[in-house]
N, C-alpha and C positions, 0 to 999 in steps of 0.2 A: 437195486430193487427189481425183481422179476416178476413179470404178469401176476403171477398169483395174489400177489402183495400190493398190485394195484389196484385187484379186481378187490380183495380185502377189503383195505381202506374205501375204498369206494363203496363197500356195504356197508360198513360203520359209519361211514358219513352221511349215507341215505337214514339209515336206521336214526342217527341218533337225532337227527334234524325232524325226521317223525314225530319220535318222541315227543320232543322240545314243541313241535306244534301242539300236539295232543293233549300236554301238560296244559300247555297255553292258554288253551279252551278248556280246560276243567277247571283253572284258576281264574279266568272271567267269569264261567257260570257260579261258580261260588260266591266270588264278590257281586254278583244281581240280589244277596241278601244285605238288608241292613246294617248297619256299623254297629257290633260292641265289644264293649273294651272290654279284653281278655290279656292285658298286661301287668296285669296287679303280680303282686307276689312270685316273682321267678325262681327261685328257690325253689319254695314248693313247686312250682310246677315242674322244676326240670325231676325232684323228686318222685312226684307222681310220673311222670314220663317213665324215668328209670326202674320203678317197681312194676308199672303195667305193661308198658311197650317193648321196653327189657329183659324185664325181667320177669314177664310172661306171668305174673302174680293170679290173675283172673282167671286163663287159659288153665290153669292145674286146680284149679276147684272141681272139676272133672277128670280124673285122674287119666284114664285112660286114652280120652280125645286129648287131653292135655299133653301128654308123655308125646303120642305122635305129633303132635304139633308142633312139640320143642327140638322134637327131629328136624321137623322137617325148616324151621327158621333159623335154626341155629348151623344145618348146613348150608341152607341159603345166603347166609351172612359170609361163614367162613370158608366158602366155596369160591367167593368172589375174588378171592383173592387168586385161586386158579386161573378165574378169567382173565384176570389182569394182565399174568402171564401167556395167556395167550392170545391176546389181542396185541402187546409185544411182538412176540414169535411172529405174530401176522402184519404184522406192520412192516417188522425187517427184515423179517426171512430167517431169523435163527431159528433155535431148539432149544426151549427149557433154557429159558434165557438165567430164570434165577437159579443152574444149577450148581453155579459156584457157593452158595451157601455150604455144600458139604452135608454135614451132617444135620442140619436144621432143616435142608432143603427134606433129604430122606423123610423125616418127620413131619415135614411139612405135607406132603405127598400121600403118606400113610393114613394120615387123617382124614386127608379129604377123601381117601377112599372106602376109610368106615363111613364117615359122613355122606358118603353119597348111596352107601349101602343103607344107610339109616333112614336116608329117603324114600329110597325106593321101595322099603321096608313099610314106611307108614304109610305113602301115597296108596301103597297093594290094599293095606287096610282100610285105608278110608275110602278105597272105590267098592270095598265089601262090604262095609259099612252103607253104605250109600243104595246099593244095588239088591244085596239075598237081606240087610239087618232092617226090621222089622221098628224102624225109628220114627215115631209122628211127626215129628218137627220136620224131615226133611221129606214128609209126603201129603203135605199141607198145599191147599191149592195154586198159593202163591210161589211155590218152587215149580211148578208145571213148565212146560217148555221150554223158553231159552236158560231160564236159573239152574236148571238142571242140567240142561246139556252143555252149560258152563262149567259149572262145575266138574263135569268131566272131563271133558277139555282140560283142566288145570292138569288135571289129577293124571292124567296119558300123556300131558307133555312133559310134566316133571318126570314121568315114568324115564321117557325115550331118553330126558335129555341126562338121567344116570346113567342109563343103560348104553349111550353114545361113549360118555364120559368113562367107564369102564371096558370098553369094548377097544377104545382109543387106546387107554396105560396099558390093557394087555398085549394088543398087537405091536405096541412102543416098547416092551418088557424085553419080546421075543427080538426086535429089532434092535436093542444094546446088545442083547445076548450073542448074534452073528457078528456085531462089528462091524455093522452100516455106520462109515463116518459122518451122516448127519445126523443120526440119534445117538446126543449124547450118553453117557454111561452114567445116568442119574434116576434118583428115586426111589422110593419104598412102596412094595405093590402087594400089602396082604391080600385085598381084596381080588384087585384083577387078574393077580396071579394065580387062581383059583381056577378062572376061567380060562387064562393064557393057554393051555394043553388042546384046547378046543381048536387053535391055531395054530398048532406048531406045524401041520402038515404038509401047510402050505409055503410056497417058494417066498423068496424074498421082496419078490417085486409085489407076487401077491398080497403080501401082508404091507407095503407100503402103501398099494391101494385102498386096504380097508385101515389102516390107521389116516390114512390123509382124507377120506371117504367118513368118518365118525368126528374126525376132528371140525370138519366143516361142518358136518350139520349138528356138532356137539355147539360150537360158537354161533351160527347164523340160527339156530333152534331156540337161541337165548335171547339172538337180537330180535327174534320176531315175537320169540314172549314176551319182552321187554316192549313190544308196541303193541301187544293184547291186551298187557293191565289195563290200562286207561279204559278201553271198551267191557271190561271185565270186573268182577267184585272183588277180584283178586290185587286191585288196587291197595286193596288195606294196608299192602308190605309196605308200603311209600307213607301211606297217609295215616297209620297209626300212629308215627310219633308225635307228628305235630297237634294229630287229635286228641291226643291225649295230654299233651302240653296244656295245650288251651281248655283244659277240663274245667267244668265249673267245679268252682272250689268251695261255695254257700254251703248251707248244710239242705243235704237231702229233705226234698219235701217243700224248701222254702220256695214260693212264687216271686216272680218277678212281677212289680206292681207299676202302673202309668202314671208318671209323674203328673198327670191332666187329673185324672181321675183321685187321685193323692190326694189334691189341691182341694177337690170339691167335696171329699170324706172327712177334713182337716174342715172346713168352714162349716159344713154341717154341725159336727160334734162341738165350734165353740158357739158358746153361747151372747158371746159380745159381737159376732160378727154381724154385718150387715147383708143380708140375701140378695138384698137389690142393687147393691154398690156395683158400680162397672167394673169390668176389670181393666186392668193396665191395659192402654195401648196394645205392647207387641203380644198379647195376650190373646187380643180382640180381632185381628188381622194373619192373613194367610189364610192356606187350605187347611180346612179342619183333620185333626189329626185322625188314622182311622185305629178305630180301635181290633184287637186280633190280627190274626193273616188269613189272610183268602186264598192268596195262589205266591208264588214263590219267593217272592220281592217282599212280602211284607215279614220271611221268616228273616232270622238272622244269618248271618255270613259260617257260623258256628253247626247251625244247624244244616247247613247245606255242606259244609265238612264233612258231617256226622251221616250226612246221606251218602256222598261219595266213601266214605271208611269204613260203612258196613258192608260186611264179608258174609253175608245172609247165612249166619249158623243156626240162628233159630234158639239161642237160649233165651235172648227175648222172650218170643214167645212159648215157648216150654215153661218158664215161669210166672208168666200173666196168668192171676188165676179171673180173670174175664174169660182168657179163651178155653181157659181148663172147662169152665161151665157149661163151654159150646158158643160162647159170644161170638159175635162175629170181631171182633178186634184181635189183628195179631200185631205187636209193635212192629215187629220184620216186614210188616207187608206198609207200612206208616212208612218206614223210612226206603225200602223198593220202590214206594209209589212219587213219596217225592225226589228221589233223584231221577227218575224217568220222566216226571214233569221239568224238571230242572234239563234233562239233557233233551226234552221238545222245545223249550225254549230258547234255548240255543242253537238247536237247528235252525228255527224258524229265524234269531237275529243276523245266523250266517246266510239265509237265503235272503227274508227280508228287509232285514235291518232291526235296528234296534227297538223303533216304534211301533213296530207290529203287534198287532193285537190278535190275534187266533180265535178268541172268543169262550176260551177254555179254563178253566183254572180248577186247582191243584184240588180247592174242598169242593164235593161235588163231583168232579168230572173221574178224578181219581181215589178221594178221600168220601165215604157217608157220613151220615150224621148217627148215622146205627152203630160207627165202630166208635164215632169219639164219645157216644156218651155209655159206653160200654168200660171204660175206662174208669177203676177206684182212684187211681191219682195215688197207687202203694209205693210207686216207686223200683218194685221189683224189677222191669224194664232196665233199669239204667243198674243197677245192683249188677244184675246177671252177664251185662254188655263185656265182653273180655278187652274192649277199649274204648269205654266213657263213654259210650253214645245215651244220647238222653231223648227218645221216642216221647217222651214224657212232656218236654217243652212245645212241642207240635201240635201234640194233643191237645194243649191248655191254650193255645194261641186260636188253633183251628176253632176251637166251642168260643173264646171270648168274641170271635167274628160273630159265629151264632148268633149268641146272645147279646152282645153290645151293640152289633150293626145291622143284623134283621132280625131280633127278638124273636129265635128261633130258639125254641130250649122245652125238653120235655115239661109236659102238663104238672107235675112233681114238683117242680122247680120254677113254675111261674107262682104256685101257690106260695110258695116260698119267699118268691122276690116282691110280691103282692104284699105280703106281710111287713119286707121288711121298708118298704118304703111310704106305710101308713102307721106301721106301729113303733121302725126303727129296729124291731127284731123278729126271726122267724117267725114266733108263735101269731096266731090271732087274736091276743089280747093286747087291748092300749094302756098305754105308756101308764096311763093313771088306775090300772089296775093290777099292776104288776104283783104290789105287794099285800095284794087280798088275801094270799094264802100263807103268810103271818099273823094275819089278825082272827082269823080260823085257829092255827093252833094255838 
């Protein structure tokens, strides 16, 4: 094993020890949301995984953003397997370690260089898209500074790291072609071959330099993408499947109800119950439950997934017709705000520890009350989401704090609640005059 291959190893092992931290702490801020059970029916979910996450189902209801997308995942996935090989190679010092495959290898090879031509095909358009294309969703005020200059970031590094990737097989092309006995005499090179000519003029040693010079920062360009996601939206690659695993699987529209609040809807409506009977003991006892979420801990474990998996595309908000109308609610900025609450919180338990209290929280300091009650409760949010995220649950949590724990709730909607807890229904007629306007006709 010679220097090269220890200085290697020694960057994968920094790198991937990074990683492995940085996951770390995205999966403890996650788990600061409450427990629910999302293991019912595995089947279906791995179903729904395979159609959405997969098989990209959601993503091509937009054809166009769609098409480049599948470019761009589909060689992300089967590209990897490049890498594989070449973190090999670096390891031991060989060349094209899998070129004994033969004629599989060839093909294998040829793919990855349409594929990485397909990338860097779409990333070109989606930085066009982004920059001269005239798109509201991506110049909404909550893409302003670092979202956007993320975004780019993705879109320039995927660029380089094809552009390394192809820059490598053609100076590697020219380098079998002389009969340098370390480049094996392997591979299929439509793509780079293209570009190989652009090299040929160069000496032997020259072109050793620039393929071992593309190789390194084709693999270390990957290890250090690979410790961006986590600080990036570009996480989704990782955390799409499992979010979309754990999809809620009810049907659209149905609310999730408080079993406390269940209890006291259920004794209202019979009429043999006793009002003033006590309740059971463990009933009676503990911290009272609070009703809604306020700040991060009261969302679910689910819901702070759905924070980290969003890939801020904005067709959330493209199909909210609140914000079509100019409302100030965009679901995109609902679930921006609380993963950025979610990742101050966790700062704060790495500096201070766990009990710290900042004096901040999520509705409020991050969330109005202008945007959640801007919100029809359509649904469209979570429709439109290309992997299950459901802005919609946040929504409904954040107002039940409102409304259940400071009887905060537009003037509309006290008249409402006024009614229903003197007459039992919205209207302002009681109970015993319900049916007067039968006796009229």
């Amino acid at each position: 094993m010679g220097i090269s291959n220890i200085i290697f190893l020694i960057v994968l092992i920094l790198a991937s020890v990074a990683f492995g931290l940085q996951v770390r702490k995205i999966r403890r801020n996650i788990l600061l949301g409450r427990d629910v059970d999302r293991s019912d029916r595995p089947m279906e979910r791995f179903k729904v995984m395979a159609r959405v996450a997969l098989g990209q189902s959601k993503m091509v209801t937009r054809p166009f953003a769609g098409l480049m997308h599948v470019f761009i995942y589909v060689g992300f996935v089967i590209i990897n397997i490049e890498v594989l090989e070449i973190i090999i190679d670096g390891v031991f010092g060989t060349h094209r370690i899998f070129a004994p495959l033969g004629p599989v290898y060839d093909v294998l090879i040829a793919s990855f260089e349409v594929l990485a031509f397909l990338v860097l095909f779409a990333c070109v358009a989606f930085l066009l898209r982004r920059t001269a294309g005239n798109i509201r969703r991506f110049r909404m005020s909550e893409m302003k500074g670092w979202p956007k200059t993320d975004a780019a970031i993705i879109l320039w590094v995927e660029i380089f790291l094809m552009g390394a990737f192809l820059t490598m097989n053609a100076t590697d092309s020219l380098l079998q072609e002389r009969g340098d006995p370390h480049y094996v005499a392997a591979g299929s090179f439509p793509v780079s071959g293209l570009i190989a000519p652009l090299f040929s003029g160069y000496g032997t040693e020259t072109l050793i330099a620039i393929e071992r010079t593309t190789w390194w920062a084709h693999i270390v360009g990957i290890l250090l993408f690979l410790n961006y996601l986590p600080i990036s939206k570009h996480f989704h690659i990782i955390l799409a499947f499992p979010n979309t695993y754990f999809s809620n699987l009810n049907d659209q529209g149905k609310f999730t109800n408080m079993e406390k609040v269940t209890k006291e809807v259920k004794l209202m409506m019979d009429p043999d119950a006793d009002p003033y009977a006590a309740p059971p003991p463990e009933e009676g006892n503990g911290t009272p439950e609070k009703f809604g979420a306020k700040d991060v801990p009261d969302l679910s474990w689910k819901n702070l997934m759905d924070a980290y998996s969003c890939t801020e595309c904005g067709r959330c908000t493209s199909e909210c017709p609140a914000n079509m109308t100019g409302k100030k609610l965009s679901p995109r900025k609902i679930m921006m705000d609380t993963r950025d609450r979610m990742e101050e919180m966790g700062r704060n338990i790495d500096k201070h520890g766990a009990d710290h209290d900042d004096g901040k929280s999520l509705l409020g300091d991050y969330i109005t009350p202008e945007e959640l009650w801007a919100c029809t409760t359509c649904n469209a949010c979570v429709q439109a989401c290309p992997v299950n995220i459901s802005p919609l649950e946040i929504i409904v949590d954040l107002r039940r704090y409102l409304v259940m724990e400071e009887s905060k709730s537009p003037s509309e909607l006290n008249g409402m609640f006024t009614n229903i807890e003197n007459n039992g229904a919205p209207w302002a007629f009681a109970q015993a005059d319900r049916l007067k306007w039968a006796e009229e006709a």
